[in-house]
TIDRENKOL-674682 format. One record per residue (C-alpha): x, y, z; residue number from 0; residue in one letter. Coordinates in Angstrom, 1 decimal, decimal comma. Example, Ala and Ser with C-alpha at 12.3 -4.5 7.8 and 13.67 -1.06 7.14 Angstrom:
2
<<12,3 -4,5 7,8> 0 "A"> <<13,7 -1,1 7,1> 1 "S"> 
This chain:
246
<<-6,9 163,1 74,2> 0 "X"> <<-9,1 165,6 76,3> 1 "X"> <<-12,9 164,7 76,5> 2 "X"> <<-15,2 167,0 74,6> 3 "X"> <<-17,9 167,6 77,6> 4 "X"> <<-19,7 169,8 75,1> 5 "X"> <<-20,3 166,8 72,8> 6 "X"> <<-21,2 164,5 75,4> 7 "X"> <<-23,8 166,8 77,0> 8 "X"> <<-25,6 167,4 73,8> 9 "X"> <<-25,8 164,1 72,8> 10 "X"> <<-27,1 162,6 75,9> 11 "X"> <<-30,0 165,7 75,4> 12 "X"> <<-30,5 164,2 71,9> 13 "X"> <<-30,9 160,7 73,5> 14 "X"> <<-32,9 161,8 76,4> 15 "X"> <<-35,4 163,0 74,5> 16 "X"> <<-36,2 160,5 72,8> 17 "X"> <<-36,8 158,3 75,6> 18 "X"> <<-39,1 160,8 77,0> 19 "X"> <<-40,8 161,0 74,1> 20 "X"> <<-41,6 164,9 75,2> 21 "X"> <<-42,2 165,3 79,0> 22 "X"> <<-38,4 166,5 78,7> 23 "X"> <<-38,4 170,1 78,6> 24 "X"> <<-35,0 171,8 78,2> 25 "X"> <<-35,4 175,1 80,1> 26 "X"> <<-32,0 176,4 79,4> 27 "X"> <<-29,4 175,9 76,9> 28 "X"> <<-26,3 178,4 77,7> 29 "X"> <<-24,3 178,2 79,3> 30 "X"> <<-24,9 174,3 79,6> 31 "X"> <<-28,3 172,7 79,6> 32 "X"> <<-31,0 172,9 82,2> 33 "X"> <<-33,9 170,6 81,8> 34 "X"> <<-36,3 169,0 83,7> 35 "X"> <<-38,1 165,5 83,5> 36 "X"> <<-41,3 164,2 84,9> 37 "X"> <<-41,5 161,3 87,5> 38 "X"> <<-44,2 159,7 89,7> 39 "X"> <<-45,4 156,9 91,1> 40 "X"> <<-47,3 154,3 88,8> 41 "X"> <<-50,7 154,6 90,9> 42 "X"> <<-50,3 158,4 90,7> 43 "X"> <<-53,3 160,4 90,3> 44 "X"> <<-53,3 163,7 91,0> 45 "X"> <<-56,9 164,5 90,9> 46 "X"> <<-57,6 161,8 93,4> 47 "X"> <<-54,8 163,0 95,6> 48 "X"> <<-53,0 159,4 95,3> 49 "X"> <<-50,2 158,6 94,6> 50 "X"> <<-46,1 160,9 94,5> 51 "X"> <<-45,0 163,0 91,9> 52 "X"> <<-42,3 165,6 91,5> 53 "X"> <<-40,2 167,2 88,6> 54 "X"> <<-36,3 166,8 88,5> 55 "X"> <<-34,4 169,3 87,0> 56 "X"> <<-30,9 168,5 86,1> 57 "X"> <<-27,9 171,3 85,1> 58 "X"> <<-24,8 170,2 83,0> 59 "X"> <<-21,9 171,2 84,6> 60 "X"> <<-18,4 172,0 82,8> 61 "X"> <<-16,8 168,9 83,4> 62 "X"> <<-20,2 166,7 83,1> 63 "X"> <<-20,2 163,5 83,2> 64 "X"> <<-17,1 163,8 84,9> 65 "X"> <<-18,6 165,2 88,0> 66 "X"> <<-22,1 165,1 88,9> 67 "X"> <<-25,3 167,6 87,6> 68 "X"> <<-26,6 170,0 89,6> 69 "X"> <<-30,1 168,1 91,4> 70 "X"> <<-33,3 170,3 92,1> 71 "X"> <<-36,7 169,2 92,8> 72 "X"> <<-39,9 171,2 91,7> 73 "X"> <<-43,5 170,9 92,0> 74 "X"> <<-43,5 167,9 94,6> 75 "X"> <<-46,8 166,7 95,0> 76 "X"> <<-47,9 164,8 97,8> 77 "X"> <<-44,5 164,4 99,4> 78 "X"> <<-44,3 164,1 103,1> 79 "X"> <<-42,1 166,7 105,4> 80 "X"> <<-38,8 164,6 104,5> 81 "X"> <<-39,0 163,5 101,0> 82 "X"> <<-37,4 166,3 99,2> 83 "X"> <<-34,4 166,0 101,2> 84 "X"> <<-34,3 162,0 101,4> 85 "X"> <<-34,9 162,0 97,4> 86 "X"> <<-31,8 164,5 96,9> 87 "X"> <<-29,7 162,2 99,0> 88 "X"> <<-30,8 158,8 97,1> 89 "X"> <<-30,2 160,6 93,6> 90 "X"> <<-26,3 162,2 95,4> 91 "X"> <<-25,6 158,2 96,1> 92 "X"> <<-26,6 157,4 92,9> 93 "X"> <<-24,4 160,4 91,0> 94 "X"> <<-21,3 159,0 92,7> 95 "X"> <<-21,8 155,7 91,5> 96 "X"> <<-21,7 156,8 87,9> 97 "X"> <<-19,1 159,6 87,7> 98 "X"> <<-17,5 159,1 84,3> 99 "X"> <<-20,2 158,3 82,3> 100 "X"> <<-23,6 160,0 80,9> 101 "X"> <<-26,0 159,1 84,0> 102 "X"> <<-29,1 161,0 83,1> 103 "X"> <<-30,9 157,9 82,6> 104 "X"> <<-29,9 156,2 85,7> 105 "X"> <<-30,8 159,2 87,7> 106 "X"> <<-34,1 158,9 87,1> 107 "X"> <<-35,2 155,8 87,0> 108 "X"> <<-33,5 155,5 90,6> 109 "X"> <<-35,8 158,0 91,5> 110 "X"> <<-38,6 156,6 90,4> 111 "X"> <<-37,8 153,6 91,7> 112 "X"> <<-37,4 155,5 95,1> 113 "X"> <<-40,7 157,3 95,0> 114 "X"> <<-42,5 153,8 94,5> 115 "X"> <<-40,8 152,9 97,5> 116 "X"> <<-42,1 155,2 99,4> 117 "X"> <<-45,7 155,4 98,0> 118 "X"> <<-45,8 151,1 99,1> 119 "X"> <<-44,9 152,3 102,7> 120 "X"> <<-47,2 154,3 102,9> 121 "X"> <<-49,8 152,2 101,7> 122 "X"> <<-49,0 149,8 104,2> 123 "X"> <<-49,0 152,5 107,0> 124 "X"> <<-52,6 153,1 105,7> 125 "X"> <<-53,8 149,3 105,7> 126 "X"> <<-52,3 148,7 109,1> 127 "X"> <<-53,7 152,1 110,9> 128 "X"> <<-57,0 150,5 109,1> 129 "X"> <<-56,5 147,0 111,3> 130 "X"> <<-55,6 148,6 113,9> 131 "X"> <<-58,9 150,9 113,9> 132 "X"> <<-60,7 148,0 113,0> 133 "X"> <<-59,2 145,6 116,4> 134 "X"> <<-60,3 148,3 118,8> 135 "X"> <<-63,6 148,5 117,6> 136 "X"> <<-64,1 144,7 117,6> 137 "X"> <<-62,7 144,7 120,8> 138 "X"> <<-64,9 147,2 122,3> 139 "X"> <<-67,5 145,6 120,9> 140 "X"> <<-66,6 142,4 122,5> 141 "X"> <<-65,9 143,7 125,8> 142 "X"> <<-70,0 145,0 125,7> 143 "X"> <<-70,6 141,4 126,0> 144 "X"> <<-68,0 139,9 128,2> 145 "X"> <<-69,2 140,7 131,4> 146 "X"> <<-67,6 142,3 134,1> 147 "X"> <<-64,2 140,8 135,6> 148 "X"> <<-64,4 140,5 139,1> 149 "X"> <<-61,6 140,1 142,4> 150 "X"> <<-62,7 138,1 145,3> 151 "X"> <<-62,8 142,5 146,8> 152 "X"> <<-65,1 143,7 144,3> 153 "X"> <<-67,5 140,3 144,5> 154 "X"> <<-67,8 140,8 147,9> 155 "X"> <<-68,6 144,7 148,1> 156 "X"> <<-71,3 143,8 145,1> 157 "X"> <<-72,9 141,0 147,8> 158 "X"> <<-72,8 143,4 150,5> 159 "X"> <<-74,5 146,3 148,5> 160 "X"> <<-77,0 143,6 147,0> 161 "X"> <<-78,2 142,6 150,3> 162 "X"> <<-78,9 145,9 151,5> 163 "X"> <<-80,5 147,0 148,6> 164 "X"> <<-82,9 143,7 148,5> 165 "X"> <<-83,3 144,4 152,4> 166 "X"> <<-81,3 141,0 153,2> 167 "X"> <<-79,2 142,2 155,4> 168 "X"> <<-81,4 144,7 157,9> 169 "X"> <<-83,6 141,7 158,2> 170 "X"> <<-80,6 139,5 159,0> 171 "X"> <<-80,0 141,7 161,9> 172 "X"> <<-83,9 142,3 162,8> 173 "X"> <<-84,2 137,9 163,1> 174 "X"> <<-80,9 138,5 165,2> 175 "X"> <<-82,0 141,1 167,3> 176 "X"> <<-85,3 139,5 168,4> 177 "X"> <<-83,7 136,4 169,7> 178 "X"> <<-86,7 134,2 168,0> 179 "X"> <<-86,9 130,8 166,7> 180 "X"> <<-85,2 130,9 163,2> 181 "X"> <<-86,8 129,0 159,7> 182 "X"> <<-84,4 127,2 157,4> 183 "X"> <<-84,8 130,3 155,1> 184 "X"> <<-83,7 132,5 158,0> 185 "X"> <<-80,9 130,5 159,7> 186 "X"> <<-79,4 130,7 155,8> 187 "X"> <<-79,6 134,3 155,7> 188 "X"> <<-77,6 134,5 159,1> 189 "X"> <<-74,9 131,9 158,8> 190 "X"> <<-72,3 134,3 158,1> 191 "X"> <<-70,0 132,1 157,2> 192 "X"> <<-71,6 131,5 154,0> 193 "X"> <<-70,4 134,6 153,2> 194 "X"> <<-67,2 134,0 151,3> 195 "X"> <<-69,1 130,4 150,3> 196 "X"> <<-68,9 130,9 146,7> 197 "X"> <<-65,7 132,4 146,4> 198 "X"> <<-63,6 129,5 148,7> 199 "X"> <<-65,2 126,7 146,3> 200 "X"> <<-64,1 128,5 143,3> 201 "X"> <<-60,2 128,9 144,9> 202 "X"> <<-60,1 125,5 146,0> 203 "X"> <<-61,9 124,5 142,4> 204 "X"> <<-58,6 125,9 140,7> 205 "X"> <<-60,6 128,3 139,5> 206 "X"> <<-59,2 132,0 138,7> 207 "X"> <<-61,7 134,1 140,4> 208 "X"> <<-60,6 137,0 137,2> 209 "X"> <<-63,0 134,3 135,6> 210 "X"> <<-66,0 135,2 137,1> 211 "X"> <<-68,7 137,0 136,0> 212 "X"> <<-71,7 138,6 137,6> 213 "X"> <<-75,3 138,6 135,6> 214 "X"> <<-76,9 140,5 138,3> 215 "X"> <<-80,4 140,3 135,9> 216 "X"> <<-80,6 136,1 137,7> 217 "X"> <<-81,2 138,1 141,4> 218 "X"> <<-83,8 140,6 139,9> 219 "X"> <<-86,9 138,9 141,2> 220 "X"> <<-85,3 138,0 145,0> 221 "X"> <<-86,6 141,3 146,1> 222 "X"> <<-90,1 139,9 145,8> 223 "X"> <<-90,0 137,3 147,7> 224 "X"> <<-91,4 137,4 151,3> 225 "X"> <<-88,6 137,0 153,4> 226 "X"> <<-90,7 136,1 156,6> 227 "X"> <<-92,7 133,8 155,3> 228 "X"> <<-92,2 130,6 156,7> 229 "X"> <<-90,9 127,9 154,7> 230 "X"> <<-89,7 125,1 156,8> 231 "X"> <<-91,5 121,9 156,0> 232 "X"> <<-93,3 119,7 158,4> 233 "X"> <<-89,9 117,9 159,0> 234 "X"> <<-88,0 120,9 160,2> 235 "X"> <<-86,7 120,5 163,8> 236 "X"> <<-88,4 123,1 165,5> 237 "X"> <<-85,7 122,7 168,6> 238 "X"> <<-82,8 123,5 166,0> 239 "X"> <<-80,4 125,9 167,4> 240 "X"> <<-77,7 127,5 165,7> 241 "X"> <<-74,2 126,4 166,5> 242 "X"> <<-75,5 123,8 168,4> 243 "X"> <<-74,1 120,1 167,4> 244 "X"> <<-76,9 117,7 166,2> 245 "X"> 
C-alpha cells in the first residue's frame, strides 16, 4: 500500500501546532506547507543583547517524511560568522537519522539543544577572557612591588654608576693619586677587590643572584657623608700599608 504523504504532512501541521501553542506560523500551504518555528536559547533576551535566537523554516517535500524538508534559517540574532552554516549541518545530521518518519519535532529540539550549546561556550569564552584580564592586571600590579631582578652584569654597572654619582669613585682615584697615608674609611673605598664582594658570597651562598633585589632608597643619605673626614680611631695603625702583610 503506497503512503499518503499528503495525510502525513497535514497531520504532523495539526500536531505541531499544538505543541507550539502559536509561535508556529504556516507561511504557505500549496503546493506543500512552509512554516516556520521559533527557537532560542533559554537565557535569551533580545533587548539586552544576550543570549541566540533564530527562526527555522521548514518546506514539505513530495515524498516527506520519506526524504528530508527543505532547512532555512531567518532572522538570526546574535549568531557568530559560522553559526548559520554549522546550525544547517547539525539539523542535515539530524534529518538523516529520521528519514521515514515525521521529524518536525526532533528537528527542533536538536536545534535548540545546539544553540544552547553554543550560547554555554561562549559564556565560558567570556568568563575566561575575564580571568585572564584580571591575571595581568594582578600581575602588573605585583611586579610594581617586586623589585627589580638583577644579573651579577647589571649589579655591577648599577655600583659603578652609583659611585660616580655619590663622587666615590673620583675620590678613590684622587686618595690614589696623592700617594698619602690612607684612613680605614679610605683603604675600604680603594680595595678593589671588594668590588664583586657581595656578589661572590651570594654565588658561593647558593644563592640565585636572579634573587636579588636593589632598594637603592637604603644608599640615599651616603652622599652626605664627608668622605675625608677622618675616622680611624685611636687604635688605627698609622704605619698600615696596603698589600703589605701584617
Amino acid at each position: 500500500m503506497s503512503r499518503n504523504y499528503k495525510e502525513d504532512q497535514c497531520n504532523e501541521i495539526e500536531a505541531l501546532d499544538s505543541i507550539y501553542c502559536g509561535d508556529m506560523e504556516i507561511l504557505e500551504t500549496t503546493p506543500f506547507h512552509k512554516f516556520q518555528i521559533p527557537i532560542a536559547t533559554e537565557e535569551f533576551a533580545a533587548e539586552d543583547e544576550n543570549g541566540l535566537s533564530c527562526n527555522l523554516v521548514f518546506t514539505y517535500t513530495a515524498k516527506y517524511p520519506d526524504e528530508g524538508p527543505i532547512v532555512e534559517i531567518e532572522d538570526a540574532f546574535n549568531f557568530e560568522d559560522s553559526y548559520e552554516r554549522l546550525l544547517l549541518e547539525h539539523i542535515q545530521s539530524t534529518i538523516e537519522e529520521h528519514v521515514g518518519m515525521e521529524m518536525i519535532f526532533s528537528l527542533v529540539s536538536s536545534a535548540q539543544e545546539w544553540l544552547n550549546e553554543r550560547w554555554d561556550d561562549h559564556k565560558k569564552e567570556q568568563e575566561n577572557e575575564t580571568a585572564r584580564k584580571l591575571y595581568e592586571s594582578e600581575e602588573a600590579e605585583r611586579k610594581k612591588f617586586e623589585g627589580t631582578r638583577v644579573t651579577v652584569e647589571t649589579f655591577m654597572k648599577w655600583k659603578t654608576e652609583f659611585e660616580e654619582s655619590t663622587g666615590i669613585a673620583a675620590k678613590r682615584e684622587k686618595v690614589l693619586s696623592d700617594g698619602k697615608k690612607l684612613t680605614g674609611k679610605e683603604l675600604f673605598l680603594c680595595d678593589n677587590t671588594l668590588n664583586e664582594s657581595d656578589i661572590k658570597f651570594l654565588l658561593e651562598a647558593g644563592e640565585s643572584i636572579e634573587n636579588v633585589k636593589i632598594d637603592e632608597t637604603l644608599f640615599q643619605s651616603i652622599g652626605d657623608l664627608d668622605l675625608g673626614e677622618d675616622l680611624e680611631s685611636d687604635d688605627d695603625d698609622e704605619d698600615y700599608v696596603p698589600g703589605k702583610d701584617d
